[in-house]
C-alpha positions as CSV (number, residue, x, y, z in Angstrom):
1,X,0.0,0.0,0.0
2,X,2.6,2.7,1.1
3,X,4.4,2.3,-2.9
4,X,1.2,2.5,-4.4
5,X,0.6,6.1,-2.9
6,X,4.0,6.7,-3.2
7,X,3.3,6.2,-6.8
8,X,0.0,8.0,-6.9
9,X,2.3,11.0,-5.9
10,X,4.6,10.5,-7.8
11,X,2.0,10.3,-10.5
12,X,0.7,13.6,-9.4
13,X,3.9,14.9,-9.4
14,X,4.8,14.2,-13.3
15,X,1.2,15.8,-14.1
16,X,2.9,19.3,-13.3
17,X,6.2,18.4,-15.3
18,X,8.5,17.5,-12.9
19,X,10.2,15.0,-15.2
20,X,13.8,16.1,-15.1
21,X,16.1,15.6,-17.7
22,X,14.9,13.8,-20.4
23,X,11.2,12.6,-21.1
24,X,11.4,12.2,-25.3
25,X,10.2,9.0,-25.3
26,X,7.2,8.4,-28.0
27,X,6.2,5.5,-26.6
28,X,7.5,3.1,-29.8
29,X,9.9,0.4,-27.6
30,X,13.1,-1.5,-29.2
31,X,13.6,-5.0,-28.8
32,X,11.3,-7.2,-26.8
33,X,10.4,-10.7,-27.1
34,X,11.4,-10.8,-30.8
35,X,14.7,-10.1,-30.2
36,X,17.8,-12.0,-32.4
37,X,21.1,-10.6,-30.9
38,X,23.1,-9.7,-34.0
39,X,26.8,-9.6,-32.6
40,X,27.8,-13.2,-32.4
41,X,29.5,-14.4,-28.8
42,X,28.2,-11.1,-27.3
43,X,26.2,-11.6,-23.6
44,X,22.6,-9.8,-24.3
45,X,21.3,-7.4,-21.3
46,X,17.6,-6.4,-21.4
47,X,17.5,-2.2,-20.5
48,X,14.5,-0.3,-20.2
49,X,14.5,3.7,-20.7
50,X,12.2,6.6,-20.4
51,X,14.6,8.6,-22.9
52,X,15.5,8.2,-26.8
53,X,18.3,10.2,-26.2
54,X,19.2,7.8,-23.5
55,X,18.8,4.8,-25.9
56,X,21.1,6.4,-28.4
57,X,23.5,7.2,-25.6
58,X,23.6,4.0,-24.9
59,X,24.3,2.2,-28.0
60,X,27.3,4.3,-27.9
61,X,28.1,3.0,-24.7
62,X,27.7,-0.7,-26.5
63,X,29.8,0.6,-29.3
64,X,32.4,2.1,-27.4
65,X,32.7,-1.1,-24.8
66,X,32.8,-3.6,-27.0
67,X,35.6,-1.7,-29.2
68,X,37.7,-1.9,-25.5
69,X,36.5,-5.4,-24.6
70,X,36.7,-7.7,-28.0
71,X,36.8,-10.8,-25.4
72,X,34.1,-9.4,-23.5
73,X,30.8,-8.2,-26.0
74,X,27.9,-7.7,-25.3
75,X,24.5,-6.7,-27.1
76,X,21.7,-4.2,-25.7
77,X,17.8,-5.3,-25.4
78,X,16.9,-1.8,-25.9
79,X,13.4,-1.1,-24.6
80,X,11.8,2.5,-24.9
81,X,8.9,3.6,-23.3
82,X,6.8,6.3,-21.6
83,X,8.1,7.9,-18.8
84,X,5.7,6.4,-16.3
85,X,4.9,3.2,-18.0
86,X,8.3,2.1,-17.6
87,X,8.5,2.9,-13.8
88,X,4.8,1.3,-13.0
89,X,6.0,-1.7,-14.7
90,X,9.6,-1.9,-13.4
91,X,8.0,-1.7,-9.7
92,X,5.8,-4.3,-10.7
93,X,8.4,-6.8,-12.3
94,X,10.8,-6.3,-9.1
95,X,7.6,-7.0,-7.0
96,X,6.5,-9.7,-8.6
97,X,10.6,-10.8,-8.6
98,X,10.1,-11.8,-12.6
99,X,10.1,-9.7,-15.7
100,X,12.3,-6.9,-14.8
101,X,15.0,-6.1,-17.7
102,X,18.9,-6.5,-16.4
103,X,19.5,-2.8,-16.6
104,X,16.9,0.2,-16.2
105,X,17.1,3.5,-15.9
106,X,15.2,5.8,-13.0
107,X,14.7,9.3,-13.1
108,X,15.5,10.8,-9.4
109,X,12.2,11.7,-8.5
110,X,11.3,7.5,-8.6
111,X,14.4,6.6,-6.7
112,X,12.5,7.2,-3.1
113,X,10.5,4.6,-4.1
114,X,12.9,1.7,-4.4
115,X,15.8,2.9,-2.5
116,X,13.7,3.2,0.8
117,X,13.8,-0.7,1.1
118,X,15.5,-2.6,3.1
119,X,16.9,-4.7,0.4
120,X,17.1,-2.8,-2.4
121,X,16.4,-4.7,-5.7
122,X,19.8,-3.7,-7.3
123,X,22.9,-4.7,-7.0
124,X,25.7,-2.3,-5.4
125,X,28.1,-0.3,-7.8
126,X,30.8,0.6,-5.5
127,X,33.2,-1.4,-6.5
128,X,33.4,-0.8,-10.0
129,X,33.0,2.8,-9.7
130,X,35.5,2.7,-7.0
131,X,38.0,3.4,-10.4
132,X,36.5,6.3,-11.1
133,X,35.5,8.1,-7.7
134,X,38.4,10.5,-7.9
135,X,37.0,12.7,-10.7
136,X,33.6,12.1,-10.5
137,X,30.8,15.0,-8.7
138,X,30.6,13.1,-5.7
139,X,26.9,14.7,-5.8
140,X,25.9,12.7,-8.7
141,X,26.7,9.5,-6.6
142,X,25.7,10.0,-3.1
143,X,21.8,11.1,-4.1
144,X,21.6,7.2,-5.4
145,X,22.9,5.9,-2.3
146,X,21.0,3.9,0.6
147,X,22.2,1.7,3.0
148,X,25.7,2.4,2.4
149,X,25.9,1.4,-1.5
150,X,25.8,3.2,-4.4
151,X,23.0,1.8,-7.4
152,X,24.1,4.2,-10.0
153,X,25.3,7.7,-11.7
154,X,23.5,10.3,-13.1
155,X,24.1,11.5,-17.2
156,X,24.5,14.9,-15.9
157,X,25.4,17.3,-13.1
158,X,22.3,19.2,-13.7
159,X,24.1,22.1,-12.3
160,X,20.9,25.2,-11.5
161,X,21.9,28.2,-13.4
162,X,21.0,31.7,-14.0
163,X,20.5,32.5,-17.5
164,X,20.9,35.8,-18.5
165,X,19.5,38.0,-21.5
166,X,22.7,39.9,-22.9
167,X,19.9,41.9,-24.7
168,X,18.1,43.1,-21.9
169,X,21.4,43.9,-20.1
170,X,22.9,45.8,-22.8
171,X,19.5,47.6,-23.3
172,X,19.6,48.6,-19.4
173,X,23.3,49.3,-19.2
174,X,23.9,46.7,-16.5
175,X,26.1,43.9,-16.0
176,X,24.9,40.5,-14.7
177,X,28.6,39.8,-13.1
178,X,28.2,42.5,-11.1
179,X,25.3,40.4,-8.8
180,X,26.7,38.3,-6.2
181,X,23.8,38.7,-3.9
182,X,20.3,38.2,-4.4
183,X,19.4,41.5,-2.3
184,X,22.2,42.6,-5.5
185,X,19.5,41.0,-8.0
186,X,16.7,43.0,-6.7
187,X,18.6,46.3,-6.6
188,X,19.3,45.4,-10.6
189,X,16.0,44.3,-11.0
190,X,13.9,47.2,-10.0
191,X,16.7,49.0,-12.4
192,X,16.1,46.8,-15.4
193,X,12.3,47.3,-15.2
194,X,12.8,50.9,-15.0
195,X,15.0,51.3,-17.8
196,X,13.6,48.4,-20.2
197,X,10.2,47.8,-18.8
198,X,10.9,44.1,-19.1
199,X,10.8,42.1,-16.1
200,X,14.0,40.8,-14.0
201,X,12.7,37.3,-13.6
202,X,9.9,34.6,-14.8
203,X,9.4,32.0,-11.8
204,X,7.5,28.8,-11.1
205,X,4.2,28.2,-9.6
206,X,4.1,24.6,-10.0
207,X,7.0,23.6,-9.1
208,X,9.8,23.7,-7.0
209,X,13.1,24.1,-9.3
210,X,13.2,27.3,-8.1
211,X,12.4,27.0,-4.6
212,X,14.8,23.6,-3.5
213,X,18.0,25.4,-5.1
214,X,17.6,28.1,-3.0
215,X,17.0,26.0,-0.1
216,X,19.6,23.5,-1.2
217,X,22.4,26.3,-1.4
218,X,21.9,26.9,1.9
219,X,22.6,23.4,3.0
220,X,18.6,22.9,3.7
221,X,16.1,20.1,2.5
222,X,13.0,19.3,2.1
223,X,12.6,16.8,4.6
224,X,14.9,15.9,7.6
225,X,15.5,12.2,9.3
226,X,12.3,11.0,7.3
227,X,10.6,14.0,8.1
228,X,9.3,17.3,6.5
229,X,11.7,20.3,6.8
230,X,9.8,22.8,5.2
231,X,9.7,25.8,7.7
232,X,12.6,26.3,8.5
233,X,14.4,29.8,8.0
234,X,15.9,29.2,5.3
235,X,12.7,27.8,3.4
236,X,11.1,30.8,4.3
237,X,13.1,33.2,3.0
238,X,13.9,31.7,0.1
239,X,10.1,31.4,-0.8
240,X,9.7,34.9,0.8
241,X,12.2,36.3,-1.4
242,X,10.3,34.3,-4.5
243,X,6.5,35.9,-3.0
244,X,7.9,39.3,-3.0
245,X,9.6,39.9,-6.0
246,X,6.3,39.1,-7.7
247,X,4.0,41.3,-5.6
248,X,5.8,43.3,-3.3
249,X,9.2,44.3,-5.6
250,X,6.9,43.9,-8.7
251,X,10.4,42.9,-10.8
252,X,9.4,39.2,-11.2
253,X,6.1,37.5,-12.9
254,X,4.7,33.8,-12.6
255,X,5.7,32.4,-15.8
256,X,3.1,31.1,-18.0
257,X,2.3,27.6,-18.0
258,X,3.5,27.7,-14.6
259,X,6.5,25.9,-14.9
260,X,9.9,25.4,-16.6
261,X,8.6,23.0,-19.2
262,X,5.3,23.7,-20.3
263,X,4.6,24.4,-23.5
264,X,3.4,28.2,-22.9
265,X,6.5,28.7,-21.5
266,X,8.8,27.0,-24.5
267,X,7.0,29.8,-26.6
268,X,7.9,32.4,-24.0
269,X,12.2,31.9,-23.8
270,X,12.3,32.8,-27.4
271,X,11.2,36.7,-26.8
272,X,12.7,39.4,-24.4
273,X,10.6,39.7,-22.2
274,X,12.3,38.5,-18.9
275,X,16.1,39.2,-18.0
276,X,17.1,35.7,-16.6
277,X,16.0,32.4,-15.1
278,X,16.7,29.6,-13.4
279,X,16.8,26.3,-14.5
280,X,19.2,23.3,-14.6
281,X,22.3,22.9,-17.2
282,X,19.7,20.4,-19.2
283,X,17.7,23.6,-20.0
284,X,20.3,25.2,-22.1
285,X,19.1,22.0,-24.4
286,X,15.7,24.0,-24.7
287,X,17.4,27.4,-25.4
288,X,19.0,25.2,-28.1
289,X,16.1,23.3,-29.7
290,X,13.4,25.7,-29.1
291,X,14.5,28.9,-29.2
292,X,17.4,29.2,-31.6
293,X,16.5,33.1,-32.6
294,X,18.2,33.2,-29.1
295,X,21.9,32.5,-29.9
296,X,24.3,34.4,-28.6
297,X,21.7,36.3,-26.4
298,X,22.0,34.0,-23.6
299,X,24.9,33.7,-21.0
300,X,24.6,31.4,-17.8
301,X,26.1,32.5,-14.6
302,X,26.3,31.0,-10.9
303,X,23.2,31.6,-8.7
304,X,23.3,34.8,-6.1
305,X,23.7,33.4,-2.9
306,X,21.9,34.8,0.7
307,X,24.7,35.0,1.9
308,X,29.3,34.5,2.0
309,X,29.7,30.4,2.7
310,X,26.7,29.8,0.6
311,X,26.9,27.3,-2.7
312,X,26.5,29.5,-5.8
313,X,24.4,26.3,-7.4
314,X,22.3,23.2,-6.5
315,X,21.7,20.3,-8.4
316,X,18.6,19.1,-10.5
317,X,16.8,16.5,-11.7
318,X,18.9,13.0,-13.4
319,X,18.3,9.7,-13.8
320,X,20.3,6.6,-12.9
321,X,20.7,2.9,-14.4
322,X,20.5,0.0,-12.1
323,X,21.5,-3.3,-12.6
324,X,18.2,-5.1,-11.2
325,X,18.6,-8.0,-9.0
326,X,17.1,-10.3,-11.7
327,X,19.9,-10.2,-13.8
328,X,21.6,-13.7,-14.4
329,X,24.2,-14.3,-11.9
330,X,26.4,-15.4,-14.3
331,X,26.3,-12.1,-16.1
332,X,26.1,-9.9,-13.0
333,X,30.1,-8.4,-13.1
334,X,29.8,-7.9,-16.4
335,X,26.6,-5.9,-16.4
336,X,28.4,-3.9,-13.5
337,X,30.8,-3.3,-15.2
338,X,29.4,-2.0,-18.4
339,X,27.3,0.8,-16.5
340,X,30.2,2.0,-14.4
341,X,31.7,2.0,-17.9
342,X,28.8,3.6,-19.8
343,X,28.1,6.4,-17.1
344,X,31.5,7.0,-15.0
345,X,34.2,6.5,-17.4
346,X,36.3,9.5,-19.6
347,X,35.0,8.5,-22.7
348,X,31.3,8.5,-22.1
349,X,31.2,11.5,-19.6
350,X,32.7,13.2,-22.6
351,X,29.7,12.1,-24.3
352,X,27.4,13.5,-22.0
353,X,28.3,16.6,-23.3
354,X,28.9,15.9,-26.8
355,X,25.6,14.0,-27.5
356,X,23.1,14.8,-25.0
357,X,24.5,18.4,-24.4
358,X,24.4,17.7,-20.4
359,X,27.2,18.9,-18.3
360,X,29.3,16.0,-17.4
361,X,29.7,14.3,-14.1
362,X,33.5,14.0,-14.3
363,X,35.5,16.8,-13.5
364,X,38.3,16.1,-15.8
365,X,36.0,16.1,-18.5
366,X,34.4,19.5,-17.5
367,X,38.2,20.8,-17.7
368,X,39.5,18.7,-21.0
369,X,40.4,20.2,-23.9
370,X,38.6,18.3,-26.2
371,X,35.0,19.3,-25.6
372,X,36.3,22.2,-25.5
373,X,35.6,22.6,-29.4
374,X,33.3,24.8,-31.3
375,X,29.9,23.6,-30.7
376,X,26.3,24.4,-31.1
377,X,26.1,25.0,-27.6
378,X,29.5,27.0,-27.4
379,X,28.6,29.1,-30.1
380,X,24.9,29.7,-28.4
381,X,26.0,30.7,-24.7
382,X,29.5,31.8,-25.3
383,X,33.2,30.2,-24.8
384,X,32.9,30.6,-20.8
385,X,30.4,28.1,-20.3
386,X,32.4,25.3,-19.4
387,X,34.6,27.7,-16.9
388,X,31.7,28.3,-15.4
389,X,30.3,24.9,-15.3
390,X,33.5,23.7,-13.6
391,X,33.5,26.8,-11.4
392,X,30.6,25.6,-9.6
393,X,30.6,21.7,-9.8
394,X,31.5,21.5,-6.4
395,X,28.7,23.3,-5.4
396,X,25.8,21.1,-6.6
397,X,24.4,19.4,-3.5
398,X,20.9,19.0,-3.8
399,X,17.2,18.0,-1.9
400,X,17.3,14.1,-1.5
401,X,14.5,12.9,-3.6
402,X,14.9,9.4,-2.2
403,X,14.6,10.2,1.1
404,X,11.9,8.7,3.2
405,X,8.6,11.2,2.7
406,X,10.0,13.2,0.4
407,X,7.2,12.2,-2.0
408,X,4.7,13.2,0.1
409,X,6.5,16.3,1.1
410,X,7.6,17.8,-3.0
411,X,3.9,16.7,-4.1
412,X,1.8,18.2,-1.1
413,X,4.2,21.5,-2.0
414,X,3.2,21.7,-5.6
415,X,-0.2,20.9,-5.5
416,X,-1.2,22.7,-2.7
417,X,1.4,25.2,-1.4
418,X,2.7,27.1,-4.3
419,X,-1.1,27.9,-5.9
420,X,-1.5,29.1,-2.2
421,X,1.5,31.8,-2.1
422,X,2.8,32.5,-5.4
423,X,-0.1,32.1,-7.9
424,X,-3.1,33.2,-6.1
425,X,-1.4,35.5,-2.8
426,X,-4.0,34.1,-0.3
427,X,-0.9,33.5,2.0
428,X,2.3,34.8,2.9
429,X,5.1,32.4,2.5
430,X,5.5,31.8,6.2
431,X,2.3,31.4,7.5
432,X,2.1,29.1,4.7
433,X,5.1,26.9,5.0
434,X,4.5,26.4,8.7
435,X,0.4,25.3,8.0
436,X,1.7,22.8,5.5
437,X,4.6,21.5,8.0
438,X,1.7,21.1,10.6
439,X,-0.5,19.3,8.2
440,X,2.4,17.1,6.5
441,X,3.4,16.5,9.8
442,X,-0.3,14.9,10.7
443,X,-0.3,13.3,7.6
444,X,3.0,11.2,8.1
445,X,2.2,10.6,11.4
């Protein structure tokens, strides 16, 4: 019963467009029942993903491997489907304990709802990622770890940015570097709507991007020990500061659609109308497919903090793979060691960036010359971006979406806390945020 409403949230959840990274799939899947493996010798491994990108990432990954490992193939059962079809019926396999594919992906906002057992239905990656700890983002480890193991890595930092409109700037005479504060963004902003008219900032009312980076760069979560966290004082200022820019400051507005990837909101990123935004490193693949009238306008930049000793990021959304516990035992090093290989190594983190356009998870990558090469994304957001990716990898920590209740906690937030004080205004932030710890409080209890 407690996964089912775990899932019911979660289902709730994706309804607003929380889905992080990559959702592309169109539903057609690869391989299946049918399936003749093709490279002779090669061991065949069953994966399920959410993501065509991810698909194609990974039959690099097969590609790549196999290239290294001639003694060694193996073959991919690719399987692509929707985002939550494939988690309903990957919690249902590893219930049931048949029909779960060797290798799966999960997007971090599922995690809670398999990691929170006490025998978690994957098999431990720390020792072959043990190789590669040194120059990974610790970050994009430790949110997939329970009970002392690690079950996988993410594609991508998912770094939260600030991206700034060079157009809007110019036009107002300012200069986003200058803002190392965010009582410095305000001053700017009630300067850029009086000199432009356009407004300083576009922010979410249903969802928390916005909201759990500001928390999260001040070393806050949503939930504490299993249980909610969402009044404290760094909450409430943060969602203070988001209340009164709109309607006390008047220098932000709630964007339309509400959140970072609806569709109203696609449409707005390719005008002026806003000066910056904030949204994870896997947005600047929007900018780039959706609004390319927008090259060379937009520039990403660390986030303001509150205050010195604060992180100048957070991190964002991601997915992991797990190898499931159903895969043959025979096979199981070898599947453990072809996703330590296909998300941790040099060669596919480099990939990360060069194919999916997500900032990778190792730091030698982030620093190596050779994705350091004109680009489509290089030549959209200028030559700095990967100084300033680096610049603030260390800074990525982020709310633990698999801790226990933090379902209940993200989706009692969106549904019912953010309409409250940022859309409609019936509340102020902090009478708010201590109702809903009250009542979330009640609810867990």
């Amino acid at each position: 019963m407690k996964k089912l409403v775990m899932l019911f949230a979660f289902m709730a959840i994706l309804l607003v467009g929380l889905t992080a990274c990559d959702n592309d799939s169109n539903g057609d899947g690869a391989g299946g029942d049918d399936f003749e493996a093709s490279i002779e010798g090669a061991t065949v491994f069953t994966f399920w993903t959410f993501g065509d990108t991810h698909a194609t990432y990974f039959q690099y990954a097969q590609e790549m491997w196999n290239e290294n490992n001639p003694d060694r193939l193996i073959e991919l059962d690719i399987s692509v489907m929707p985002f939550g079809a494939m988690h309903e019926n990957l919690l249902m396999a590893l219930q049931s304990g048949t029909g779960a594919p060797d290798l799966s992906d999960i997007e971090v906002g599922m995690t809670g709802v398999y990691l929170q057992e006490a025998n978690v239905p994957f098999l431990p990656q720390n020792e072959v990622l043990a190789p590669f700890m040194d120059n990974l983002i610790y970050s994009r480890v430790q949110m997939y770890e329970a009970n002392g193991y690690y079950f996988g890595v993410c594609y991508h930092v998912g770094s939260v940015l600030m991206f700034y409109n060079r157009y809007l700037f110019e036009q107002a005479d300012l200069d986003w570097n200058d803002i190392v504060t965010w009582d410095d963004f305000v001053e700017m902003g009630h300067l850029m709507r009086e000199r432009t008219g356009a407004y300083m900032i576009q922010v979410e009312g249903a969802n928390v991007f916005n909201w759990e980076a500001m928390i999260a760069q001040q070393g806050q979560d949503f939930t504490l020990n299993g249980r909610p966290n969402i009044a404290t004082p760094e909450a409430i200022r943060a969602m203070t500061l988001i209340q009164d820019m709109v309607y006390e400051y008047e220098i932000a507005r709630v964007m339309p659609g509400l959140h970072i990837d609806s569709e109203e909101f696609y449409a707005e990123i390719t005008t002026n109308n806003f000066a910056s935004l904030i949204a994870p490193a896997w947005y600047m693949g929007r900018y780039l497919n959706l609004a390319p009238e927008q090259a060379g306008n937009i520039a990403i930049a660390p986030l303001p903090v509150f205050e010195s000793g604060n992180n100048r990021s957070a991190s964002a959304g991601g997915t992991m793979t797990v190898v499931t516990n159903q895969v043959d035992e025979e096979n199981a090093d070898l599947a453990l060691e072809f996703v330590a290989f296909a998300k941790a190594s040099y060669e596919m983190s480099a990939l990360q960036w060069n194919l999916l356009g997500f900032d990778p998870v190792r730091r030698d990558v982030l620093q190596s010359p050779a994705i350091r090469v004109p680009s489509a994304a290089l030549d959209y957001f200028g030559e700095e971006t990967f100084d300033v990716l680096y610049d603030i990898a260390a800074e990525t920590t982020g709310v633990r979406m698999n801790a226990e209740n933090a379902f209940t906690v993200r989706d009692h937030l969106i549904t019912s806390v953010l309409p409250n004080i940022i859309v409609e205004r019936t509340q102020d932030a902090e009478t708010a945020l201590r109702e809903a710890q009250e009542l979330l409080e009640s609810l867990i209890d």
